[in-house]
N, C-alpha and C positions, 0 to 999 in steps of 0.2 A: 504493500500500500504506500510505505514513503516514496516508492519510485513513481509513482504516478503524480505524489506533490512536488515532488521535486519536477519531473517535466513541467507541471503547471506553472510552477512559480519560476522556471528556465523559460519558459516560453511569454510567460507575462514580465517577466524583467527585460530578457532582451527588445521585445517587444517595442515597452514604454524606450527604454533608453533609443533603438530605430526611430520610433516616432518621433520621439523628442529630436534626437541628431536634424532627422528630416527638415522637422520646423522651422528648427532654428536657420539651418542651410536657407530655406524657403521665406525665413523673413529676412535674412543677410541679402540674399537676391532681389527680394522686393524692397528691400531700400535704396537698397545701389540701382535699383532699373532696370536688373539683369532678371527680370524675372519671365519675362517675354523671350529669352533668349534660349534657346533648343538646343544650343550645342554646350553649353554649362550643365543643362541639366545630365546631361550623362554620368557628371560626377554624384549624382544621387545613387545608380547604380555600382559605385563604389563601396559607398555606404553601406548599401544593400547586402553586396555578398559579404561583405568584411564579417557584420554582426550575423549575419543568416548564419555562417559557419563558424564564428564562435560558438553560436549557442549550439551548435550540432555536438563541433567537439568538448564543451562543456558536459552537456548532456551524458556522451558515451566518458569520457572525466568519471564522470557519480557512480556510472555503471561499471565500474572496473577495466575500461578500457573495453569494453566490448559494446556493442550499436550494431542492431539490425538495420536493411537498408530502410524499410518503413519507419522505423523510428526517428532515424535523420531526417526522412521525407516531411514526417510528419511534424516531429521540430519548427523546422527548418519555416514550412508552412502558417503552422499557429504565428509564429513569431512576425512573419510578416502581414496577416488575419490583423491581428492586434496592433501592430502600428498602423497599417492600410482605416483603422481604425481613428488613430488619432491625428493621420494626417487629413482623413473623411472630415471631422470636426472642423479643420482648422480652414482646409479647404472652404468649407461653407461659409466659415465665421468671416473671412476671407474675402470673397466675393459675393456676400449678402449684407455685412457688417463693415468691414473697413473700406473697402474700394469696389461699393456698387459698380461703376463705371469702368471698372475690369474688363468686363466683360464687353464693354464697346471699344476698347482697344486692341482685344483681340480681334472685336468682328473688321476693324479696318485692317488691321494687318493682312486678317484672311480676304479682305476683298483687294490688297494692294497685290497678294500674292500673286490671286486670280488674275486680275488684269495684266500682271506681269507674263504670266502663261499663257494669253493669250487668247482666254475664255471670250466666247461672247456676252454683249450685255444682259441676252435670257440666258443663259447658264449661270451668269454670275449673281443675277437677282436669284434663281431658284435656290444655288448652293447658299445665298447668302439667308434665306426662307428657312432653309433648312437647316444654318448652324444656328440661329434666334429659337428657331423648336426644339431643339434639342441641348442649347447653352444654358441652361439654368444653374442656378446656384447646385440645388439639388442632386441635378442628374452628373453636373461634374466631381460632385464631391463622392457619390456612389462610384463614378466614374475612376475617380480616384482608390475608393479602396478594393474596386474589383481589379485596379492594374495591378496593388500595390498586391492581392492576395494571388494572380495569376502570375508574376516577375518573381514571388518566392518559392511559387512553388517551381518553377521551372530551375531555379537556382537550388533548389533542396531536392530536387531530382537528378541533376549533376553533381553537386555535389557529396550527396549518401553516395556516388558510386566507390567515391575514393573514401569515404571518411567511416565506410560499415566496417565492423572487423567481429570476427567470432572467436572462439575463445581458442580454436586450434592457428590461428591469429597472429597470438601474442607470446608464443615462443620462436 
């Protein structure tokens, strides 16, 4: 039974601390302006795997050094579950709370982008119809924690490959 609270409490530590890292990155970027920037954000995926596989080999740590692949998987998962969580909040708080108008700077970038591409101007009003229907506070902040939970699990499925170890293993 402690090995079940200890995942929990492995999976909701590293969790808050992802989340929390996240934020903090997310409000450094939205103050400097770089928060519209797409090639910064990559370094969130640094973040990502760093804590995702601490918490894996912490985990298999408790366990004697031994972790099935599911168990990493599963790790690995929760952990980003739970920050995909708190950066859901902040996302919202975010673009309903501090900078309503967020969200109309993105709508011009994507129509500057458009017209750089060469869209026409029915393409570009329909595309633009159709980021206003689906850019809400809400659905980007879900938006947010279904990537956040889809990016670890894909990282906690790479990584359990290397980090599972059974007990004929560890001689």
């Amino acid at each position: 039974m402690e090995s079940k609270n200890l995942f929990w409490k492995y999976a909701l530590n590293y969790g808050a601390i992802l989340g929390l890292i996240l934020i903090i990155f997310n409000v450094i970027l939205y103050a400097t302006g770089f928060l519209l920037n797409g090639k910064l954000g990559v370094i969130t995926y640094v973040f990502i795997i760093f804590i995702t596989i601490n918490a894996i080999k912490k985990l298999r740590e408790s366990q004697g050094e031994l972790l099935t692949y599911g168990q990493g998987v599963k790790m690995g998962a929760m952990v980003n579950i739970f920050s995909g969580i708190l950066m859901a909040m902040f996302t919202y708080t975010l673009y309903s709370v501090i900078d309503p108008d967020l969200l109309n700077k993105i709508a011009e970038i994507q129509e500057q982008t458009l017209m750089t591409k060469g869209f026409s101007d029915d393409e570009i009003e329909m595309q633009m119809q159709m980021f206003k229907n689906f850019n809400t506070p809400g659905f980007i902040a879900f938006s947010s924690w279904f990537g956040s939970a889809l990016i670890g699990l894909i990282i906690s499925l790479i990584a359990s490959i290397f980090l599972k170890r059974k007990e004929e293993d560890n001689y």
